[in-house]
MDTraj code that builds the backbone (N, CA, C; nanometers):
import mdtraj as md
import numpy as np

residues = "UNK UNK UNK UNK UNK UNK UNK UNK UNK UNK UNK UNK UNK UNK UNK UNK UNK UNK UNK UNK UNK UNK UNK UNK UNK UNK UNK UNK UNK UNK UNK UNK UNK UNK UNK UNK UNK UNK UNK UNK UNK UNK UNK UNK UNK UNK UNK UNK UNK UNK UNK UNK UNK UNK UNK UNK UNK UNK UNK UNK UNK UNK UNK UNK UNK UNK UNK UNK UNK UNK UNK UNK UNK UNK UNK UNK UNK UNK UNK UNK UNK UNK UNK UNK UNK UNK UNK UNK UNK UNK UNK UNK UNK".split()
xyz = np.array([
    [0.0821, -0.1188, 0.0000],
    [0.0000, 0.0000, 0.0000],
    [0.0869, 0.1258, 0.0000],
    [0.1885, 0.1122, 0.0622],
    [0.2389, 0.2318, 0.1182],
    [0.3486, 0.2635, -0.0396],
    [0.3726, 0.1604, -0.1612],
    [0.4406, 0.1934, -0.2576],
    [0.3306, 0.2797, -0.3811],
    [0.2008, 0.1866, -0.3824],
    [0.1037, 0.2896, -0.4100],
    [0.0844, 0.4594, -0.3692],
    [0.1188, 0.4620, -0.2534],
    [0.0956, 0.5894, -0.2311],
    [0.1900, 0.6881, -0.2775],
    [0.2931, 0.6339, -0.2488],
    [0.3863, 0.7057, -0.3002],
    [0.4126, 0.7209, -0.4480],
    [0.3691, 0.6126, -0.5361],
    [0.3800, 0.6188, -0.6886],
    [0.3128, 0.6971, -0.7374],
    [0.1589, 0.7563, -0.6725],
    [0.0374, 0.8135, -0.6935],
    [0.0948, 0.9616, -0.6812],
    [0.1975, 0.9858, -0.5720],
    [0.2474, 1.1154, -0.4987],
    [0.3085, 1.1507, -0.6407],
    [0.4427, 1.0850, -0.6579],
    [0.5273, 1.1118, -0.7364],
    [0.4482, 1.1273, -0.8997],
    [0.3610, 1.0814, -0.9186],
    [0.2803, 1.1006, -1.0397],
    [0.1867, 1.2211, -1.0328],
    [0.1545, 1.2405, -0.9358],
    [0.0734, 1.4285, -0.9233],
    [0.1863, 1.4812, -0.9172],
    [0.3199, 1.5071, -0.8544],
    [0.4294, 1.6045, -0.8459],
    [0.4760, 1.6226, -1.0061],
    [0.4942, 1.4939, -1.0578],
    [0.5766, 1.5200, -1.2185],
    [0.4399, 1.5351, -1.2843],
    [0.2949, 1.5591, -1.2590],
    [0.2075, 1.5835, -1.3746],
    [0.2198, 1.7762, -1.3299],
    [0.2004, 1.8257, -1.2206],
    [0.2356, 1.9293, -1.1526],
    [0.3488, 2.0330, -1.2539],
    [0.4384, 1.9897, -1.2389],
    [0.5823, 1.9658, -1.3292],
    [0.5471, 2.0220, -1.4259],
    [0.4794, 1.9166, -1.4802],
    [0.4833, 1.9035, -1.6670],
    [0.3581, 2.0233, -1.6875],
    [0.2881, 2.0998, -1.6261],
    [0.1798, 2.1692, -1.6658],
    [0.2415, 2.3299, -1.6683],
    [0.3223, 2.2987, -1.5628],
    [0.4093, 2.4235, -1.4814],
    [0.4862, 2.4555, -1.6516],
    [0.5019, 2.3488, -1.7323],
    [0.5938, 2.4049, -1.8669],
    [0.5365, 2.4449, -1.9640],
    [0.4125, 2.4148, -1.9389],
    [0.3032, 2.5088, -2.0687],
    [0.2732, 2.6158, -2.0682],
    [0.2461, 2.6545, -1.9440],
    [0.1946, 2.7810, -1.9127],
    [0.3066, 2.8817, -1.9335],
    [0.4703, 2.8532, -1.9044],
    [0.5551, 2.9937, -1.9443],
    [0.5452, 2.9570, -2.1284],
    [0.5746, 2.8578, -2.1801],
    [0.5359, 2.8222, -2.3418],
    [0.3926, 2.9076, -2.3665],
    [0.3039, 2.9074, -2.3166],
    [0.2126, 2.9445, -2.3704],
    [0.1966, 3.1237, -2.3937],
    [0.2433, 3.2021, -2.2260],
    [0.2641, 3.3013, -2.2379],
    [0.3867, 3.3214, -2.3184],
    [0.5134, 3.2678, -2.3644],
    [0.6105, 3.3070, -2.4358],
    [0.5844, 3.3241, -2.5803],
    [0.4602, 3.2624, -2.6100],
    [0.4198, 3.2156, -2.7672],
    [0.2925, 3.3289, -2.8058],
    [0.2782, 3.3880, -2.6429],
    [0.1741, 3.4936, -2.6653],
    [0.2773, 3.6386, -2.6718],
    [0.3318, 3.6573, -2.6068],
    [0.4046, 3.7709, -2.6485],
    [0.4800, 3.7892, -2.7527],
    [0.5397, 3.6498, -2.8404],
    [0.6044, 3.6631, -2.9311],
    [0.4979, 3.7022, -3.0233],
    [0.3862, 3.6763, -3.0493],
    [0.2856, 3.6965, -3.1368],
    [0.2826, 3.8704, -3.0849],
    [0.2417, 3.9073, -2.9895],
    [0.2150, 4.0660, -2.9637],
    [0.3534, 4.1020, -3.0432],
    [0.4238, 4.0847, -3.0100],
    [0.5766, 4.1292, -3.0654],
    [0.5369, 4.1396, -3.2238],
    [0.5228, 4.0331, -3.2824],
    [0.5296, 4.0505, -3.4268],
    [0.4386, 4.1332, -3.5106],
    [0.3433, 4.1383, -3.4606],
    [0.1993, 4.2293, -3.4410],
    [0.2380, 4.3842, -3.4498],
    [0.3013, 4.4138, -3.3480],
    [0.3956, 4.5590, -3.3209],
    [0.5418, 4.5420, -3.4341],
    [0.5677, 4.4607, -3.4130],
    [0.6854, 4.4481, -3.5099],
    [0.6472, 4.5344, -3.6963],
    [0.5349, 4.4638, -3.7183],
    [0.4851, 4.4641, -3.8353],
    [0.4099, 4.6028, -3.8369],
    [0.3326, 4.6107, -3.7285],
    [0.2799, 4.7617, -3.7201],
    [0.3817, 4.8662, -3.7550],
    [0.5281, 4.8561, -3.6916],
    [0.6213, 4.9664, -3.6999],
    [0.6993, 4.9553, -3.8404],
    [0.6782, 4.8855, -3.9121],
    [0.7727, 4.8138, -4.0506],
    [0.6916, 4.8807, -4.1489],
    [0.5333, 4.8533, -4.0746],
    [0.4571, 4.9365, -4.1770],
    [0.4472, 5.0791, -4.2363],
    [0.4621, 5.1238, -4.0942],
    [0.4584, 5.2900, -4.0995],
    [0.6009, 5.3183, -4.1223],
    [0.7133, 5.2680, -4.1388],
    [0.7979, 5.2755, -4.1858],
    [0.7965, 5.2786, -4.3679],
    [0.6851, 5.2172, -4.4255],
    [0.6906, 5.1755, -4.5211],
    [0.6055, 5.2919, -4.6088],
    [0.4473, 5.3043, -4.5230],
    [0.3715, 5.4431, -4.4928],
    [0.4426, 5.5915, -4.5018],
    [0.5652, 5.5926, -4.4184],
    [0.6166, 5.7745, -4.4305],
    [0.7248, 5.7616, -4.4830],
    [0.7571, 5.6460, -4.5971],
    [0.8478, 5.6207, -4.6589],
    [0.9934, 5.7127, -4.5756],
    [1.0178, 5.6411, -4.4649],
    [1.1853, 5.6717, -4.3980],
    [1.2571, 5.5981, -4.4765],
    [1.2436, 5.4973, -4.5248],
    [1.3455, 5.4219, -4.6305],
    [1.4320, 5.3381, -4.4933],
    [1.3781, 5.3250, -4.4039],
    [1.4440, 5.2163, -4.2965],
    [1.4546, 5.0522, -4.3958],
    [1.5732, 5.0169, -4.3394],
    [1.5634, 4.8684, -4.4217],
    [1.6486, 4.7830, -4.3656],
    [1.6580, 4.6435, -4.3390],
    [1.7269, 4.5309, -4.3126],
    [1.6105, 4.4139, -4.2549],
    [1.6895, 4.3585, -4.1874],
    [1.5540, 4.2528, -4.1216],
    [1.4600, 4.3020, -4.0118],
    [1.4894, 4.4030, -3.9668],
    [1.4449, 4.4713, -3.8252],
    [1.2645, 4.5454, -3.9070],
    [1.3066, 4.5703, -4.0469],
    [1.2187, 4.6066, -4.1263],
    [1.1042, 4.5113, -4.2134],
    [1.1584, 4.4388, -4.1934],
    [1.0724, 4.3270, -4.3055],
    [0.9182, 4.2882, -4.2761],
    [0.8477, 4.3019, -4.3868],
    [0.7000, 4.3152, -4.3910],
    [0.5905, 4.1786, -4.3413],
    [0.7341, 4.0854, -4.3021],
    [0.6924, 3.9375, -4.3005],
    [0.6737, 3.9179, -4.1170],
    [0.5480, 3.9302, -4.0787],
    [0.5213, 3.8829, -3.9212],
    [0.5702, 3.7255, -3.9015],
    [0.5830, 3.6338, -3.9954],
    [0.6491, 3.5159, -3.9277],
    [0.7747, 3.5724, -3.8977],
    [0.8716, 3.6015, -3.9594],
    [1.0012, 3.6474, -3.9217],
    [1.0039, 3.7050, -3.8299],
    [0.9179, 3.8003, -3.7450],
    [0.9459, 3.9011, -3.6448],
    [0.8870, 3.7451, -3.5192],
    [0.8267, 3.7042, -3.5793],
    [0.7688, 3.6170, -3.4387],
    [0.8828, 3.4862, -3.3870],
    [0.9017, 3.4396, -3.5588],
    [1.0722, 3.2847, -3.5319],
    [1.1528, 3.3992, -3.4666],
    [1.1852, 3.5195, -3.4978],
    [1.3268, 3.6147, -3.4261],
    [1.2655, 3.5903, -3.2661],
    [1.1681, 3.6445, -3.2397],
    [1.1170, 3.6625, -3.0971],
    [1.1230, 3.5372, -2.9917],
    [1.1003, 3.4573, -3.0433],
    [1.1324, 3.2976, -3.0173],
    [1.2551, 3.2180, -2.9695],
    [1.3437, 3.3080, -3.0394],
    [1.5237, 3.2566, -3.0583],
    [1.5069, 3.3721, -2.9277],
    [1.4769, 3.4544, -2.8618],
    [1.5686, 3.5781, -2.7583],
    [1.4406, 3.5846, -2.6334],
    [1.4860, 3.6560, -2.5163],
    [1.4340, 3.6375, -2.4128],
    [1.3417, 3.7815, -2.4223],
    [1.2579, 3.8358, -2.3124],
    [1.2179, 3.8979, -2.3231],
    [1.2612, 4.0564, -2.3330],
    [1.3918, 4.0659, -2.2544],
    [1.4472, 4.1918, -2.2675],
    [1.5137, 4.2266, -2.4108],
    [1.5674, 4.1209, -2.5145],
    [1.5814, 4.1590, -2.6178],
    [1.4568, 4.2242, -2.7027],
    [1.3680, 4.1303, -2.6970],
    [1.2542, 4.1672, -2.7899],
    [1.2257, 4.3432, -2.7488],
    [1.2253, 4.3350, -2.5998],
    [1.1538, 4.4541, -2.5716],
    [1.2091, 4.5989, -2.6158],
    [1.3761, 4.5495, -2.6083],
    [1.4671, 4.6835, -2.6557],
    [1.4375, 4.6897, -2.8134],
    [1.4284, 4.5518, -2.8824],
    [1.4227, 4.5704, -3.0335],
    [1.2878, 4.6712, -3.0678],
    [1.1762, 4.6632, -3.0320],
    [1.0615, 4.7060, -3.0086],
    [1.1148, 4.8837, -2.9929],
    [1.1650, 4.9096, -2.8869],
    [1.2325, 5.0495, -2.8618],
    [1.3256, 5.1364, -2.9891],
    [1.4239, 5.0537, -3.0085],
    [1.5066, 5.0945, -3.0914],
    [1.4362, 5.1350, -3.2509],
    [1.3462, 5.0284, -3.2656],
    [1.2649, 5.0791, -3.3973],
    [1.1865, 5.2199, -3.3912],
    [1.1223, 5.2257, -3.2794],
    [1.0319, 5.3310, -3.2402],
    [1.1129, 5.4330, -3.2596],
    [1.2449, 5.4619, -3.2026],
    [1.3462, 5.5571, -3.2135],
    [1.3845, 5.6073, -3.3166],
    [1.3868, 5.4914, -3.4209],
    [1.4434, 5.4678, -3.5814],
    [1.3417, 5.5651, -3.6257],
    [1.1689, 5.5095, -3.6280],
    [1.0520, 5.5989, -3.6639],
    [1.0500, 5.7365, -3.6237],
    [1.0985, 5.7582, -3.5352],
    [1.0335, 5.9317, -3.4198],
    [1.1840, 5.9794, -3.4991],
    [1.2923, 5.9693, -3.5065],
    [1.3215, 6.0275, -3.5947],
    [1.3593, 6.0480, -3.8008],
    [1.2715, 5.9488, -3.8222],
    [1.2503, 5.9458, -3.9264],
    [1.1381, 6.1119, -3.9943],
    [1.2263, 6.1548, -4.0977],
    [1.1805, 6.2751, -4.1038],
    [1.2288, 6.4341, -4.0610],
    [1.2991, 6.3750, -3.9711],
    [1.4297, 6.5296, -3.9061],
    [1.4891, 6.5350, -4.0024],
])
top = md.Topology()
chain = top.add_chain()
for i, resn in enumerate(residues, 1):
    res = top.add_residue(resn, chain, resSeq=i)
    for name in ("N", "CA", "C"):
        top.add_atom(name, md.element.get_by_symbol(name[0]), res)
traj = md.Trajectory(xyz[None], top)
């Protein structure tokens, strides 16, 4: 009895575990999507007030901004996000 109990234990702790890894996957797969969303928003209006911005940071393709977001943690994405905005606000001086 007493190996039952414990097999039962150890099988709620590692199902526990394994749920605990979806949920940062799930929010990581949600912000990368917001990311690419904004990504594409700023590529656009780049494209809109013709600044002539260009490389990959620019590209019109939201899968690309979302696989990039995927490969880096959250503080990259968030500065990349910044630095474009910067690129835009002075686009036009």
């Amino acid at each position: 009895m007493r190996g039952m109990v414990r097999t039962a234990t150890m099988m709620a702790v590692a199902m526990s575990f394994s749920s605990m890894a979806v949920v940062p996957l799930a929010i990581a797969q949600e912000n990368c999507a917001n990311y690419g969303y904004l990504a594409l928003k700023q590529a656009r209006e780049n494209e809109r007030r013709k600044c002539g911005l260009q490389g990959p940071r620019w590209t019109l393709d939201m899968r690309a901004h979302v696989a990039w977001c995927a490969t880096v943690g959250p503080q990259e994405w968030k500065t990349e996000l910044r630095e474009r905005a910067k690129a835009l606000e002075n686009c036009g001086r």
